[in-house]
C-alpha positions in Angstrom: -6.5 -1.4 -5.6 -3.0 0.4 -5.3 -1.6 -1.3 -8.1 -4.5 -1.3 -10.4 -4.8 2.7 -9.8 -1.0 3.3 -10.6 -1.2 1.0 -13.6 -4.4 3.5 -14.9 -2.5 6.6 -13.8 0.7 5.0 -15.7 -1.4 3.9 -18.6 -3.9 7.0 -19.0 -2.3 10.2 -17.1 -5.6 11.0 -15.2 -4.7 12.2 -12.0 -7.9 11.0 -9.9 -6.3 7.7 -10.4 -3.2 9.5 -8.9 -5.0 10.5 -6.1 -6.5 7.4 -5.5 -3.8 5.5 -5.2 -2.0 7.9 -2.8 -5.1 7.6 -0.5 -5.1 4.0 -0.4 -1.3 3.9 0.1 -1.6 6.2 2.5 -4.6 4.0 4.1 -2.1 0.6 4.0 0.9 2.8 5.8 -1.8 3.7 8.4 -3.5 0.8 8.9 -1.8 -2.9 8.2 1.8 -1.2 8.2 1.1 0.7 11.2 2.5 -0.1 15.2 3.0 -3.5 13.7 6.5 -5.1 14.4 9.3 -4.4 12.5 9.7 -6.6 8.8 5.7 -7.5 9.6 2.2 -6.0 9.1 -1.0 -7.1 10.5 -3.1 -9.2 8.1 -6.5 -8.7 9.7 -7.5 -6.1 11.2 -10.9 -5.7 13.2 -14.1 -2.9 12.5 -11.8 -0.6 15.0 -8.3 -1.2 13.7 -7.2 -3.9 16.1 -4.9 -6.7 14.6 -6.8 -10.4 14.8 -4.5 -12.4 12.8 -2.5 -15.4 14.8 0.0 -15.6 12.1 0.9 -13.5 9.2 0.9 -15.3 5.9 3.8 -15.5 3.4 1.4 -15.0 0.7 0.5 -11.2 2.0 4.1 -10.5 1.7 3.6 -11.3 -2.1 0.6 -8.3 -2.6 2.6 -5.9 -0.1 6.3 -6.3 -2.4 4.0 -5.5 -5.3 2.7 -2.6 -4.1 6.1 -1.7 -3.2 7.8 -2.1 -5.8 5.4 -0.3 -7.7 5.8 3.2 -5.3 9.8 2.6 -5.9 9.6 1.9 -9.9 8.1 5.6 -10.5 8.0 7.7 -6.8 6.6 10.6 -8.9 3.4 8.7 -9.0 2.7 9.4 -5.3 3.8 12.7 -4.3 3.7 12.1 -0.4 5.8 8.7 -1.2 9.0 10.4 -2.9 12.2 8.3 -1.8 15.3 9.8 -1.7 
């Protein structure tokens, strides 16, 4: 969903799709990225938050570097994700 909202934001300048895609990042940070070790995430989380993944997939890594890489290509986008 993060990607598809910054490529409608890129593509059509409405900023709901702005917004939308800083709450879902914002969502990812707080959830799979969160208290997980460092260079991982958790790839399943439970109804209350709790990691119940064994292993974490190389494939995740994929969807995650996308997401990424989209944030980093235009920080603008997502005002609570600026890099400096």
């Amino acid at each position: 969903m993060l990607k598809a909202f910054l490529m409608q934001y890129r593509e059509l300048g409405d900023d709901g799709d702005r917004q939308n895609a800083e709450a879902v990042a914002q969502s990812l940070f707080k959830s799979y990225l969160a208290n997980a070790p460092d260079g991982c995430w958790h790839d399943r989380l439970d109804t209350q938050g709790k990691s119940t993944a064994k292993t974490i997939p190389a494939s995740s890594l994929y969807h995650l570097w996308t997401a990424v890489v989209e944030i980093m290509d235009n920080p603008q986008r997502l005002t609570g994700f600026a890099t400096h």
